[in-house]
C-alpha positions in Angstrom: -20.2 4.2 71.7 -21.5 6.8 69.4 -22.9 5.9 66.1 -20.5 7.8 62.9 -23.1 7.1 60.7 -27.2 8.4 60.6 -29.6 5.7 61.6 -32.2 6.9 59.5 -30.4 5.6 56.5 -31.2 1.6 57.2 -35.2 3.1 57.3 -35.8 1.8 54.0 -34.8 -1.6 55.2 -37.5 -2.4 57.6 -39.9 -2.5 54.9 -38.3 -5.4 53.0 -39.4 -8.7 53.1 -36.6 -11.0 53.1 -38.4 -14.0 52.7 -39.0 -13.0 48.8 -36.7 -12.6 46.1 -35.2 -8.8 46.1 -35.8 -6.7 43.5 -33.5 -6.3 40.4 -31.9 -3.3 40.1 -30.0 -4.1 36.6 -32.9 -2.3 34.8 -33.1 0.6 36.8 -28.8 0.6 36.1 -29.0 0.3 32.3 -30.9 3.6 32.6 -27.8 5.1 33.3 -26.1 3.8 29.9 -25.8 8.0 28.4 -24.6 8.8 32.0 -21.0 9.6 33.0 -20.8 7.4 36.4 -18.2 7.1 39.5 -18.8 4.0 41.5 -16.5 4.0 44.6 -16.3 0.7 46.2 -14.9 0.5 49.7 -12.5 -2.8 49.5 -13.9 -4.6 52.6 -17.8 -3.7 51.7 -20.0 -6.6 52.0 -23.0 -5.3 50.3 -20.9 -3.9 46.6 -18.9 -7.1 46.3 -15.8 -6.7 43.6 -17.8 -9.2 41.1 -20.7 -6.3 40.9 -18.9 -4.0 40.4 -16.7 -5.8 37.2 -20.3 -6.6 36.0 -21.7 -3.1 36.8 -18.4 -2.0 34.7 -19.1 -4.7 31.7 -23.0 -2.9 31.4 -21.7 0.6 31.7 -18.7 0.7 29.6 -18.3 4.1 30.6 -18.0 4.0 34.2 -15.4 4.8 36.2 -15.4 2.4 38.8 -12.6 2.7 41.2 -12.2 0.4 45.1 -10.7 2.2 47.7 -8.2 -0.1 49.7 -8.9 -0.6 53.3 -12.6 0.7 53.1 -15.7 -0.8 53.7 -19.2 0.3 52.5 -20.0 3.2 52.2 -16.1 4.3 51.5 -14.7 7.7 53.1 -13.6 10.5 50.6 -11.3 12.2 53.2 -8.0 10.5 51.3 -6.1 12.5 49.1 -6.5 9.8 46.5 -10.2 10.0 46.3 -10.9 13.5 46.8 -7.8 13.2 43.1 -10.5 10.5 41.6 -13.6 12.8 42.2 -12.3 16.2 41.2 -10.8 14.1 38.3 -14.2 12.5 37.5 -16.4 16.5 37.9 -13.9 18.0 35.5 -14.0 15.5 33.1 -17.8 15.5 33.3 -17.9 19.5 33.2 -16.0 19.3 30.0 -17.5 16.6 28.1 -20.0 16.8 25.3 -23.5 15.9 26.1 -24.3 12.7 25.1 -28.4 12.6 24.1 -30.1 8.8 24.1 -30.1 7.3 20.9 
């Protein structure tokens, strides 16, 4: 069976150490506050469970955070709805003000 994904991408992995408490990527997250953000979560992913992504959505009131039925992680953008959601998203973005950090 060949793999449809790159192997190289579960690289960073190896280096964690499980056996301590991971990181918390919140901080790194509210950096994105001024930024215009698309979060695509595939509906059957089990590492972006539905309960992130509602609290990624309460810390980023201006995401757009959309799950794709019948998906896992990461989801494919070959349906017509998604490719719609993304080309939705870039034009919004392309035609928005910029919005500096306060």
């Amino acid at each position: 069976m060949a793999l449809d994904y790159d192997p190289n991408l579960a690289k960073p992995l190896d280096a964690l150490d499980l056996t301590k408490a991971l990181p918390s990527f919140w901080p790194l997250f509210a950096g994105l506050k001024h930024v215009p953000v698309l979060a695509l979560r595939g509906e059957r992913s089990d590492l972006l469970s539905a309960d992130t992504l509602a609290a990624m959505a309460r810390e980023h009131p201006g995401i757009e955070a959309v799950t794709v039925p019948g998906q896992g992680h990461a989801p494919s953008l070959a349906g017509p709805t998604v490719i719609e959601t993304v080309k939705r998203f870039v034009t919004r973005v392309e035609h928005a003000e910029p919005v500096l950090p306060s």
